[in-house]
N, C-alpha and C positions, 0 to 999 in steps of 0.2 A: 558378502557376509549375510546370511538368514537371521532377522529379526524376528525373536519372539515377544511372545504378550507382554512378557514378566520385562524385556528390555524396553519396550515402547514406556510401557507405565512409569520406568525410572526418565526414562525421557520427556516426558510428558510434565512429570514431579520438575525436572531443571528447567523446561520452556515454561512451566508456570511459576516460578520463582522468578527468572528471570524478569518476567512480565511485569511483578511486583515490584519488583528492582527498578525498572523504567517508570513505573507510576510514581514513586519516589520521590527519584532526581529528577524527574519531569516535573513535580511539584516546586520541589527546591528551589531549581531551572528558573520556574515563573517566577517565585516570591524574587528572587536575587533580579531578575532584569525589574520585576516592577520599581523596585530600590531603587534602579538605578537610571530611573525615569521612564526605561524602555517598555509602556502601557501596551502597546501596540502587537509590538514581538512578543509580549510574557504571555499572548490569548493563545498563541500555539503549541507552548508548551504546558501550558494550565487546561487544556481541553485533551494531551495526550495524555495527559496523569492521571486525569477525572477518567480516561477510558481504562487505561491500562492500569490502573489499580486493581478496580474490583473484575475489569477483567482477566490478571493476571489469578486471580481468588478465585474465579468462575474455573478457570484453568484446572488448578489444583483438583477442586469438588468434582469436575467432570473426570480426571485424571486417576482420582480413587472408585468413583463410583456415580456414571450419569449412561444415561440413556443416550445408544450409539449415534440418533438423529442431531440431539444436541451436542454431541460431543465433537461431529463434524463442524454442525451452525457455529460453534466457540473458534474451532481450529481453522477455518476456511478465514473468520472477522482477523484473527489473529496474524494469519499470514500477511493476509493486504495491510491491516493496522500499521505492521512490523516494516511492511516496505514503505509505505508514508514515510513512519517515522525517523526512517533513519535519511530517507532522502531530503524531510523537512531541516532534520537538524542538520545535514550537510548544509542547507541553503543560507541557516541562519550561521554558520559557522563562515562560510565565505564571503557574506554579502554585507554580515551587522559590524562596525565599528566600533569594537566597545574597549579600545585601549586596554592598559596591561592589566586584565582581570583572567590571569592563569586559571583559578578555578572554572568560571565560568567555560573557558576553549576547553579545560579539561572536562569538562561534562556534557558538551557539547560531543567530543571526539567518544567520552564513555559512548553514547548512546548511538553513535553510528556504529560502534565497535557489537556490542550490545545485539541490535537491532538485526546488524547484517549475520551474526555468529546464531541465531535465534531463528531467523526467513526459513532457512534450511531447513529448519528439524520439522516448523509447523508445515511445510510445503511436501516433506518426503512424509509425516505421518497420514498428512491427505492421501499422498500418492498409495497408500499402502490401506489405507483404508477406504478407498474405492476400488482398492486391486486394480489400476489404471496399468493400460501397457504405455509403450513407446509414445504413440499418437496421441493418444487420449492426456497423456501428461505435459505432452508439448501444448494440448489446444488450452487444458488446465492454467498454465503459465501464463499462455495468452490471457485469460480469462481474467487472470489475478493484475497483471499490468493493466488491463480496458480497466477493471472497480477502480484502482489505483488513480489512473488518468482519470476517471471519472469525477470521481472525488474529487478531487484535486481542481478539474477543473471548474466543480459547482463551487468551490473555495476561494475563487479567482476574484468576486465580487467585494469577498469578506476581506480576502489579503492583501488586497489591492483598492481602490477609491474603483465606484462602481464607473463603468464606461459603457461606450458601444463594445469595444472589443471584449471587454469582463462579461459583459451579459452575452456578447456571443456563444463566450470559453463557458459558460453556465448552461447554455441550450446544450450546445456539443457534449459537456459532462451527465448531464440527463440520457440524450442520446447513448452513451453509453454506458452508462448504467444500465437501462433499458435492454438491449443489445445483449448484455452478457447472459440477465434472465432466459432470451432466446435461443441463446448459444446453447443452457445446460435443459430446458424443460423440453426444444424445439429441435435437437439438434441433427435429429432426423433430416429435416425440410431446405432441402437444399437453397432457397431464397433467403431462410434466414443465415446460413453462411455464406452467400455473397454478399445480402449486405455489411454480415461482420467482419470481411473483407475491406471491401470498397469503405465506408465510415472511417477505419483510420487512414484510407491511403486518401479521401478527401481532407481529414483531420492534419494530416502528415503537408500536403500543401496549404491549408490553410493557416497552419505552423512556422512553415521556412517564410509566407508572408509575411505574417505578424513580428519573426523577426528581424525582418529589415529595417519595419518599421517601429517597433518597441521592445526590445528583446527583455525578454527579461530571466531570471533562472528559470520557471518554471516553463516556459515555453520551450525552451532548450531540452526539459525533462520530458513534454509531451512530444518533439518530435523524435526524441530517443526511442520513446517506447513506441508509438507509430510505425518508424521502421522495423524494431523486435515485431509487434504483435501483425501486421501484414504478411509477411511472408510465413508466417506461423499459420493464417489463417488459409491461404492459398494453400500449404501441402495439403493441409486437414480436406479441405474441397479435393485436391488432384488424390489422394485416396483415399476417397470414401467408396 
């Protein structure tokens, strides 16, 4: 099916709403675990609201009428924001104990529901507004999981009691972060795709280590994407 302008804009108008919608209950979310002593859990869901508010508002404004550069920079934060979020609020829906408070798993489950129904539309409007073919969207994907991992694992310090292993998963979250910048400005230079190769397949073993020895959810979620974003980086190299 051929997307035209006038259909993206209606799309665009529902992935910024929705956006608003997450900033919300992601508000809600916090105030209700602070209530109910859970200080600790409520900074995650109180830091995705504080984004996805005004960035689901930014959405809209760009969506009616912004300039095509920012209108990527919005839809590019959006994508990775959106896969965070939905995989954060999986972790606290499995991991947190918080007896029979049905609203709270149901808002919980909203925002993976949410989250995962929303990835899509922000990921195929990139696709279409970089007019990416086959390759270039699979390296795109890549890309979006590395920020993701990244993040995630500079957050490692915060979510966790700082450690040797936390501050490791912080150096490695840097590292990639780093890494992606090269992937899109550099992507010519064939040294900086083997490193963006090799980085998660050392990431990917230093992963299955950490959990033998401390597993924890997010580590489980970094060697998941490890192994996606590796062999994504190897075609991109075998056809260039």
């Amino acid at each position: 099916m051929k997307w035209d302008k006038e259909k993206f804009s209606k799309l665009d108008l529902v992935g910024g709403l929705v956006v608003v919608i997450l900033g919300i209950t992601h508000i809600i979310l916090a105030v209700l675990l602070g209530q109910l002593g859970y200080y600790r859990e409520s900074i995650i869901p109180a830091v995705y609201g504080c984004i996805f508010l005004p960035g689901g508002l930014a959405f809209f404004a760009v969506s009616l009428k912004g300039k095509l550069r920012i209108k990527k920079l919005i839809i590019n934060t959006s994508c990775i924001l959106l896969l965070m979020g939905g995989i954060s609020n999986l972790i606290l829906l499995i991991t947190m104990n918080i007896g029979p408070q049905p609203f709270i798993q149901i808002l919980f489950l909203l925002h993976i529901v949410l989250c995962g129904l929303t990835l899509p539309i922000t990921f195929l409007r990139n696709v279409v507004l970089e007019n990416l073919g086959r390759r270039e969207k699979l390296s795109y994907f890549s890309i979006v999981l590395l920020r993701g991992s990244g993040i995630f694992h500079i957050l490692q310090p915060v979510i966790y009691t700082p450690t040797l292993e936390t501050q490791g998963m912080f150096v490695f979250g840097v590292l990639y972060l780093l890494i992606t910048v090269l992937l899109i400005r550099r992507k010519e230079k064939k040294g900086v795709q083997l490193i963006g190769f090799i980085l998660p397949i050392i990431g990917l073993i230093l992963g299955i280590g950490v959990l033998f020895m401390n597993p924890t959810p997010y580590v489980i979620v970094f060697v998941i994407f490890d192994v996606i974003i590796s062999p994504i980086r190897l075609y991109y190299i075998k056809t260039h």
